[in-house]
N, C-alpha and C positions, 0 to 999 in steps of 0.2 A: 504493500500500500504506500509505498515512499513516492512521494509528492504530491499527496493530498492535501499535505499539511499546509500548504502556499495560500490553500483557495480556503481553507480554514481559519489560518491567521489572518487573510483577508475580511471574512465577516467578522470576525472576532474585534481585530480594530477600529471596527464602527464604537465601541462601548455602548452599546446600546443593548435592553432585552431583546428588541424585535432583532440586532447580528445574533446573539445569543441562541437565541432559537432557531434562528435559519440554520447556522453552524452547525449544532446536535440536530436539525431535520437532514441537514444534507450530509451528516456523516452515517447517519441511519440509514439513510436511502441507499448511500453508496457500498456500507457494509454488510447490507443483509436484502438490497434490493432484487438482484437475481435468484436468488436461492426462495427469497420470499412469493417472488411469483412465483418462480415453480410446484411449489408447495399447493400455494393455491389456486394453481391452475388446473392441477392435477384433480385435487378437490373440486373444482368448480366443475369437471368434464364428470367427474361421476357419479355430482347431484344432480345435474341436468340428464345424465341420462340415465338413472336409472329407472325412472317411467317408463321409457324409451327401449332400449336396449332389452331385448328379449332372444334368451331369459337371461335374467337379472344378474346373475354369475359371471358374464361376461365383463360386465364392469368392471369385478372385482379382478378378475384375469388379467384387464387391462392396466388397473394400478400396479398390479403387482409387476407385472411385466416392465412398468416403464419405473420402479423402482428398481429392479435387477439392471437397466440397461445404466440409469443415473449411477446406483454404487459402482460397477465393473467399470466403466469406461472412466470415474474420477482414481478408481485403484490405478489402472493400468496408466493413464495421462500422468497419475503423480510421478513417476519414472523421469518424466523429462521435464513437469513444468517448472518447476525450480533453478534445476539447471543448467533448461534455455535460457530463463530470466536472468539470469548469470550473464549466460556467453551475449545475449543481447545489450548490458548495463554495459561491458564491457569494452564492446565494440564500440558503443557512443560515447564511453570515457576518450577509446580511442581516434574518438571521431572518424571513423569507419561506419559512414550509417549506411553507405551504398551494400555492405556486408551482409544486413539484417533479412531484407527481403529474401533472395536468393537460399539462405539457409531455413526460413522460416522453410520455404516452399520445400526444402529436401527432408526438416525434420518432418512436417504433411506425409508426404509421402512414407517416410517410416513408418508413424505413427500410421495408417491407414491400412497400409499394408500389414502391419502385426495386427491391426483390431478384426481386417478381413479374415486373417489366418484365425484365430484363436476366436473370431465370434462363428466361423464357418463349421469351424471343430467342434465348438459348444452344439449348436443349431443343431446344427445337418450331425455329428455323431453321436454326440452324449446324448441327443432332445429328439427322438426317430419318431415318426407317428403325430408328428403336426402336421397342419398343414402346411403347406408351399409358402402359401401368399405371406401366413404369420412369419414364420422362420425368415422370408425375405424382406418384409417389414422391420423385424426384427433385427438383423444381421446389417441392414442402412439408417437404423437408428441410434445403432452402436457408434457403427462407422460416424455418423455425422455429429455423434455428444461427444467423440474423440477428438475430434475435429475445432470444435466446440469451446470446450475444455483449454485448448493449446493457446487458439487466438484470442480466449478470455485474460490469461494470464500475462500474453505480450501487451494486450492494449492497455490491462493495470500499470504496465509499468511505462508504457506512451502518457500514462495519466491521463487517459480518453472515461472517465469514470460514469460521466453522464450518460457518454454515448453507449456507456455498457448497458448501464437500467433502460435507458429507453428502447436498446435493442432488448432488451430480454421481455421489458413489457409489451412492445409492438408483436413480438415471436409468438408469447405464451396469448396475450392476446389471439391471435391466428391460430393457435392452438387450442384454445378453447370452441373462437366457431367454427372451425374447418371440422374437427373432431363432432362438434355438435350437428353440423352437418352431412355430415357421412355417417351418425350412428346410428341410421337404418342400415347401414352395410356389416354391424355387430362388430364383434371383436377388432376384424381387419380396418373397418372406418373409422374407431376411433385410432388404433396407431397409426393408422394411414392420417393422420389429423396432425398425429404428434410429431411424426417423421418431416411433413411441409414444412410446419412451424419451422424444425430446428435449422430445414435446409435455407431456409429465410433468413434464420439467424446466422448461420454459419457464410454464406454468402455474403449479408451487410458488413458481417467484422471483416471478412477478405478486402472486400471494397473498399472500407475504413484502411486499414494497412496497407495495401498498395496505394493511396492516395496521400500519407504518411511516409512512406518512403519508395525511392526511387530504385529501378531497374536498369542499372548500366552496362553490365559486363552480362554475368551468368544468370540463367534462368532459375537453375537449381544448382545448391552447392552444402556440401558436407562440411563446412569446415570447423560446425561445432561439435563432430565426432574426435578429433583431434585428442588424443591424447594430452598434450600439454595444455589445450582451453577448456578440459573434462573437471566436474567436481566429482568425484565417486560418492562423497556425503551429499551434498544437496540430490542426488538421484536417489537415494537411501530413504534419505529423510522425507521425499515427499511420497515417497512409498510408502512410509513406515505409518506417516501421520492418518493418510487415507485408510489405510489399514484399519487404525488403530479406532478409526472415527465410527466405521461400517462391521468389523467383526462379533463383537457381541448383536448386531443385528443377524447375521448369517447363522450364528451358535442359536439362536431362539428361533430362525426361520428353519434349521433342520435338526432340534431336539424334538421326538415324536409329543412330548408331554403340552408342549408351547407353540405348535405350527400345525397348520393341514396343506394338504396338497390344492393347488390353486389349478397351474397349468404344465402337462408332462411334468418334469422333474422338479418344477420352479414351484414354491412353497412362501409360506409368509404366514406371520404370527399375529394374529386379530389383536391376539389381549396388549403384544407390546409396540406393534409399528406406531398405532393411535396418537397413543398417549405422546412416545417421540416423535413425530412431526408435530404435536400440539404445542411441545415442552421446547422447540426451536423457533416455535413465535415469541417466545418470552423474554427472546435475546436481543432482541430490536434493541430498545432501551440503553443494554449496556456494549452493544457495538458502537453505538453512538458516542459514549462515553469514551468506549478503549481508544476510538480514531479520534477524537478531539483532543483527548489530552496525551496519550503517544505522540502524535503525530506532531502537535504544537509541541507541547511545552518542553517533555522530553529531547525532540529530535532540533530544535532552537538552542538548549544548552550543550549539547551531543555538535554540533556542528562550531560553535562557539571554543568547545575545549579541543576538538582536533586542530581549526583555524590558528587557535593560540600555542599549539605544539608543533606545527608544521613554521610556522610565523615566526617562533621563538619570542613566546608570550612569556612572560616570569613566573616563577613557580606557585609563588601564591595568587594568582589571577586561575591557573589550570586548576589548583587543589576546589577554589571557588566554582569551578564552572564544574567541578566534577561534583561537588555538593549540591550545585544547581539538580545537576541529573538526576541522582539519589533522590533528593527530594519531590523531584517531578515525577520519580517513576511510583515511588510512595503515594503519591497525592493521585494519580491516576488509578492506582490498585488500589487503592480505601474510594473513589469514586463510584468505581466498578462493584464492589462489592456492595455499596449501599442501594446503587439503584440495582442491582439483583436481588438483594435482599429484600425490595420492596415490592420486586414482579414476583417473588417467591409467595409472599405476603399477599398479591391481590391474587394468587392461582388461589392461594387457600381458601380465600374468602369467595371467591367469584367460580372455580371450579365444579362445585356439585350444578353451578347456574348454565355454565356451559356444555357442559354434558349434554344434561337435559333440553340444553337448545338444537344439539348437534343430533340428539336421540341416543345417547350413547347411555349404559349403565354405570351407575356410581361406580361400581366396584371396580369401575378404570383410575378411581379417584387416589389410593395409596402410592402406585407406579404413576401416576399424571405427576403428583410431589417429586417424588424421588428423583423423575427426569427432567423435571425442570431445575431443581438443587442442580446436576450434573451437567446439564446445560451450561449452567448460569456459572459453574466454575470452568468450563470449557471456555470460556470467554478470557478469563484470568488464566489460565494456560497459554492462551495464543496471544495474549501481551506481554507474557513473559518470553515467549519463543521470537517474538518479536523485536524483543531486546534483544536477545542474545543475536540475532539477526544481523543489526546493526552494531554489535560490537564484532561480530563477524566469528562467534565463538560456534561454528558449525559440529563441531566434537560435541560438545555439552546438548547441543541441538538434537542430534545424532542419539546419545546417550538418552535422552529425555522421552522420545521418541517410540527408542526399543523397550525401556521400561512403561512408557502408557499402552504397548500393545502386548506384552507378555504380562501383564497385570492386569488388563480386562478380558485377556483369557483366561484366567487363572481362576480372576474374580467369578466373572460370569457362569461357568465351569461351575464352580462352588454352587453358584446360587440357583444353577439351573436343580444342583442334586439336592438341594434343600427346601424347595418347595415356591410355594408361589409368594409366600410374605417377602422372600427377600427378593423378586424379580424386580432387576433395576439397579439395585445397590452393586453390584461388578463395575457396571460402568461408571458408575456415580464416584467410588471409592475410588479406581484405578485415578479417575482424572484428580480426584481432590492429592492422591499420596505422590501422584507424578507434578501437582503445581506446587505442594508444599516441598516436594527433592527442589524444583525448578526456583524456589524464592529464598534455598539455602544457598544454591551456587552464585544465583546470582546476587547475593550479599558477598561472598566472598570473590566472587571478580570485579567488583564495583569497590571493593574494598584494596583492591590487588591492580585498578588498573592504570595508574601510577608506570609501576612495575613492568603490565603488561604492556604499554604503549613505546616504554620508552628502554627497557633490558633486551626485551622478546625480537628484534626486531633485526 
């Protein structure tokens, strides 16, 4: 998310309530805007049709379906969008932007190529006995949230941020009525709905980047396979993270006790998908938070104390600017927690209310809590990964990482053989014990970095 912060400190300098509010609406927007339509787009296609759509199972085939293509295609994308985003920053530090296009189009091409291969294999071998039309709906759905996925992550770092929600609105928009449209065609017309949509999306970001940068020399180029421009950890880590985020969903969609069988092999858990998509609206709030004061206050004194060590600032002006940090990064993580703490407070209160708006049974209401706690500290995980980001401490990253996703299997494991009081607490625990590791180290590298900026080097 680096360079958001610009158009941040820009409303923020009005000192007015009316910047105030703009600031946290447009760090909200930009923080959970994509992911938020598609939640409720999803939603939206199969309140509409379940009237419609006969018989009525088909809907559910269809959610589940385009939840299988959303987890798989952000596991596999996480492999390279990190990074790319790397060899991309990098080329522009080098002022090499003529580089960027040409590579984007040969990483495309990988990425497409391995999503054809191993969604061909899933479909057509693991998945026998669908139909045609599904399997190849399916298998260009893949392909194009691979797609998707890639030129989301290069335009975050263009700082194209608007042009992202408004593509993703305009998309899922399209998705909704195309799908709504075609869902006399059943199962196949609503993916057929989904698939336009994304090919719409996926086309405007192409359009977007190529009118962004320039094509001089080559068409397509490798040059971010490169051994010497490779991170082997940012490829790990964006593995590890995606992983880490989706497997206790996958342990609950294939434990017989917690899933049924939807479509051929593909499976999905009533009592816990619910409540996590529900428990990921509640993060609005404090993504707003994390991108406002990250993004300002921290990365303001963070640019200030590098400026002053590259500049040959005097020692007590660095130590200053490094207490700045600490203190910003403090004041952002006590931010976050209170506006979590208070969405946790109105699920409590406001929960049993929405349920019953949604038709859903209370007894979603214990696991509704526990995922939105999980949530809401998932938020304070990725401000801390985010720091470490920008101090560039990718190991620690790396480490953090492997422990959030071997502890929500661990957890979750446990909680699946212990019955249904504790479903939810795996993932809940794993994030809280991987942000409390994450807010010891990063006390003692903020304490150490001194040291590390100016010995290590």
């Amino acid at each position: 998310m680096a360079g958001i912060g610009f158009e941040l400190r820009r409303l923020l300098r009005k000192n007015t309530l009316v910047g105030l509010v703009e600031a946290y609406a447009y760090a909200g927007i930009i923080g959970s805007g994509p992911w938020v339509f598609s939640i409720i787009g999803i939603l939206l296609i199969g309140l509409f049709s379940a009237s419609v759509v006969v018989p009525s199972y088909l809907v559910t085939q269809f959610q589940t379906s385009v939840t299988y293509l959303v987890a798989s295609s952000l596991i596999l994308t996480g492999l390279v969008q990190l990074a790319f985003t790397r060899f991309v920053s990098d080329r522009l530090f080098e002022k090499k932007k003529d580089a960027i296009l040409p590579n984007l189009h040969g990483l495309l091409l990988i990425v497409v190529a391995a999503a054809c291969l191993i969604g061909t294999l899933c479909l057509f071998v693991l998945l026998p006995g669908l139909g045609l039309i599904y399997r190849l709906l399916m298998l260009a759905g893949f392909v194009l949230m691979c797609g998707v996925w890639v030129l989301t992550i290069l335009l975050s770092g263009m700082k194209r941020y608007k042009a992202i929600v408004a593509l993703f609105g305009i998309s899922y928009a399209l998705i909704v009525l195309s799908a709504l449209w075609l869902r006399p065609f059943g199962l196949e017309g609503l993916l057929g709905g989904f698939v336009f949509g994304n090919f719409v999306l996926l086309a405007g970001m192409w359009v977007m980047t190529v009118r962004e940068f320039s094509l001089e020399h080559h068409l397509v180029s490798f040059d971010f396979a490169d051994r010497k421009l490779l991170y082997p950890s940012l490829i790990a880590i964006g593995f590890l993270y995606n992983l880490g985020i989706w497997i206790d969903k996958f342990m609950f969609w294939y434990f017989p006790a917690t899933s049924d069988p939807i479509i051929g092999h593909l499976r999905a858990s009533l009592i816990y998908d619910l409540p996590v998509f529900l428990s990921y609206l509640s993060i609005i709030p404090g993504m707003a938070v994390f991108l406002v004061r990250i993004e300002t206050d921290f990365v303001e004194y963070y640019d200030k104390f590098y400026d002053a060590v590259r500049d040959g600032g005097s020692l007590e002006y660095i130590e200053s600017m490094r207490d700045e940090m600490v203190y910003s990064i403090q004041q952002g993580l006590g931010e976050i927690a209170k506006i979590q703490t208070l969405a946790v407070l109105m699920t409590f209160v406001a929960g049993p209310a929405l349920l019953r708006t949604l038709d859903i049974s209370e007894l979603y209401l214990p696991l509704l809590y526990v995922q939105v706690i999980g949530a809401g500290l998932q938020v304070g995980l990725m401000a801390i990964l985010n720091v470490f980001f920008y101090l560039d401490q990718r190991r620690i990253v790396l480490f953090l990482c492997i422990e959030f996703v071997v502890l929500n299997v661990v957890l979750t494991a446990f909680t699946l053989a212990f019955g249904a009081a504790l479903y939810g607490y795996g993932f809940t625990l794993s994030v809280l014990i991987t942000l409390c590791t994450g807010l010891v180290m990063l006390t003692r590298q903020l304490n150490r970095l001194e040291y590390e900026t100016f010995m290590l080097q």
